[in-house]
C-alpha positions as CSV (number, residue, x, y, z in Angstrom):
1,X,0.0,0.0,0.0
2,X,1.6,3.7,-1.0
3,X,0.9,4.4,3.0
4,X,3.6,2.8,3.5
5,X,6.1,3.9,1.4
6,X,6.0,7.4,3.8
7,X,9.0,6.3,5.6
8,X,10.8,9.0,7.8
9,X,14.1,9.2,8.7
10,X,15.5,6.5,11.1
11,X,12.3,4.5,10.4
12,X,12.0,0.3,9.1
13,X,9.8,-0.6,6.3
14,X,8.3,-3.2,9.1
15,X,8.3,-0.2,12.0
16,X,5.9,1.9,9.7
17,X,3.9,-1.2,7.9
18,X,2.8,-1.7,11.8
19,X,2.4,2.5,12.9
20,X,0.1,2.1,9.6
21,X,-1.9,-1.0,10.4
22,X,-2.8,0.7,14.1
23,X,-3.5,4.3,12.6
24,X,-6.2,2.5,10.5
25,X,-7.5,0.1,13.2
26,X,-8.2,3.7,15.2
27,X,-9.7,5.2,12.4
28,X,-12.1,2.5,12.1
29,X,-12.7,3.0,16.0
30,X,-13.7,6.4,15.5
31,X,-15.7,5.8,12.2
32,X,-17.7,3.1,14.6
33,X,-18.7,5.0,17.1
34,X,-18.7,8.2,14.9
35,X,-16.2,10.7,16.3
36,X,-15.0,10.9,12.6
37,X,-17.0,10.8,9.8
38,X,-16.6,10.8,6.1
39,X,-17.3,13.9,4.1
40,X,-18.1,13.5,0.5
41,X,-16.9,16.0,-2.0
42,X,-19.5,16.9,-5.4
43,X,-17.2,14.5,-7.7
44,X,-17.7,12.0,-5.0
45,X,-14.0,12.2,-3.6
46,X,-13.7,11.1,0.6
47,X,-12.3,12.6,3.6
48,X,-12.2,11.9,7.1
49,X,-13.7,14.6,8.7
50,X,-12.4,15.1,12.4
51,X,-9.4,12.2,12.2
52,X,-6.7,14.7,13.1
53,X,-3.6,13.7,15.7
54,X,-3.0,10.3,15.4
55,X,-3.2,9.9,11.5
56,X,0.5,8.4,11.5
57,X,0.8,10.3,8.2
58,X,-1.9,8.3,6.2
59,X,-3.8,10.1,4.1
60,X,-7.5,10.1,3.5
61,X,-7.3,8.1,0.1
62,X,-4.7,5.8,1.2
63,X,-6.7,4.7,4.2
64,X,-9.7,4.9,2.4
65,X,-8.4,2.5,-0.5
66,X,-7.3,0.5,2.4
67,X,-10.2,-0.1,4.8
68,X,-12.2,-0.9,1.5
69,X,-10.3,-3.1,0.0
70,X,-10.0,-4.8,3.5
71,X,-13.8,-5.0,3.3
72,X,-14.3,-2.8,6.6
73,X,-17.5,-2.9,8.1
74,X,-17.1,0.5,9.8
75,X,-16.0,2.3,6.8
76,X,-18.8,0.6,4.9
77,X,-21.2,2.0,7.6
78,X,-20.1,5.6,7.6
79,X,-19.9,5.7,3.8
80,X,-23.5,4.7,3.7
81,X,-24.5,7.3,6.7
82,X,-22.4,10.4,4.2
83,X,-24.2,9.4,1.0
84,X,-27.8,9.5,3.2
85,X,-26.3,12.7,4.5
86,X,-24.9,14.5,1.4
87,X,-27.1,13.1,-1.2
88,X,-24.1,11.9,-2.5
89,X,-22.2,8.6,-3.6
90,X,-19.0,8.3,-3.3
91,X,-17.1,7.3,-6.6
92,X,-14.4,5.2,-7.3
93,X,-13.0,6.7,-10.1
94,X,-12.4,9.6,-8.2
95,X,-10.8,8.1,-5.0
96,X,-8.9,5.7,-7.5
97,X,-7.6,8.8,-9.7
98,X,-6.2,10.5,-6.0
99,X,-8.7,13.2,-5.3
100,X,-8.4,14.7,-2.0
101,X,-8.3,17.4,0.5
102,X,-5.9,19.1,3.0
103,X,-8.2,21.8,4.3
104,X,-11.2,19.3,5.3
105,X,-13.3,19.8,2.0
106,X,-13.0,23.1,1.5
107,X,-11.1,22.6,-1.7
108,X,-10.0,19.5,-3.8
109,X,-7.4,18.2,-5.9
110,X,-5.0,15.6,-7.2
111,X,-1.9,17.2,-5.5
């Protein structure tokens, strides 16, 4: 996964393969019990809305592409909560092409 690859200095592959695996097991603890959320931009791009301090440096896609290829139930739950929300579904294309935000939807891109 490209999370992964975001290696910082004086870090192992292995060392930040598991500081990735826990960042997303938290982040599906919050999207559980709803202390983040997914926000859902007009192409249909994500974001985690209020998953802020213990991100490890994942970004919204990468854990996004992650927890769904993984099949997670929480992320599949909040996904279906932000479409009933926004009136919006999320697309595929767009997550798959790299959409995202830095500034918490306010503005979106590809870099």
């Amino acid at each position: 996964m490209p999370c992964d690859t975001r290696i910082r200095e004086g870090q192992t592959f292995v060392e930040r393969v598991s500081e990735v695996k826990q960042a997303l097991a938290r982040l599906e603890r919050y999207l559980a019990t709803g202390s983040v959320t997914i926000g859902i931009a007009p192409n249909g791009a994500v974001t985690f809305k209020g998953w802020q301090a213990d991100r490890a440096d994942v970004t919204d896609v990468c854990a996004f592409r992650t927890l769904s290829a993984a099949s997670s139930w929480a992320l599949k739950q909040a996904v279906a909560r932000a479409e009933a929300m926004t009136g919006r579904k999320v697309n595929a294309q767009a997550v798959a092409a790299g959409w995202h935000t830095h500034d918490a939807g306010k503005t979106w891109g590809t870099h």
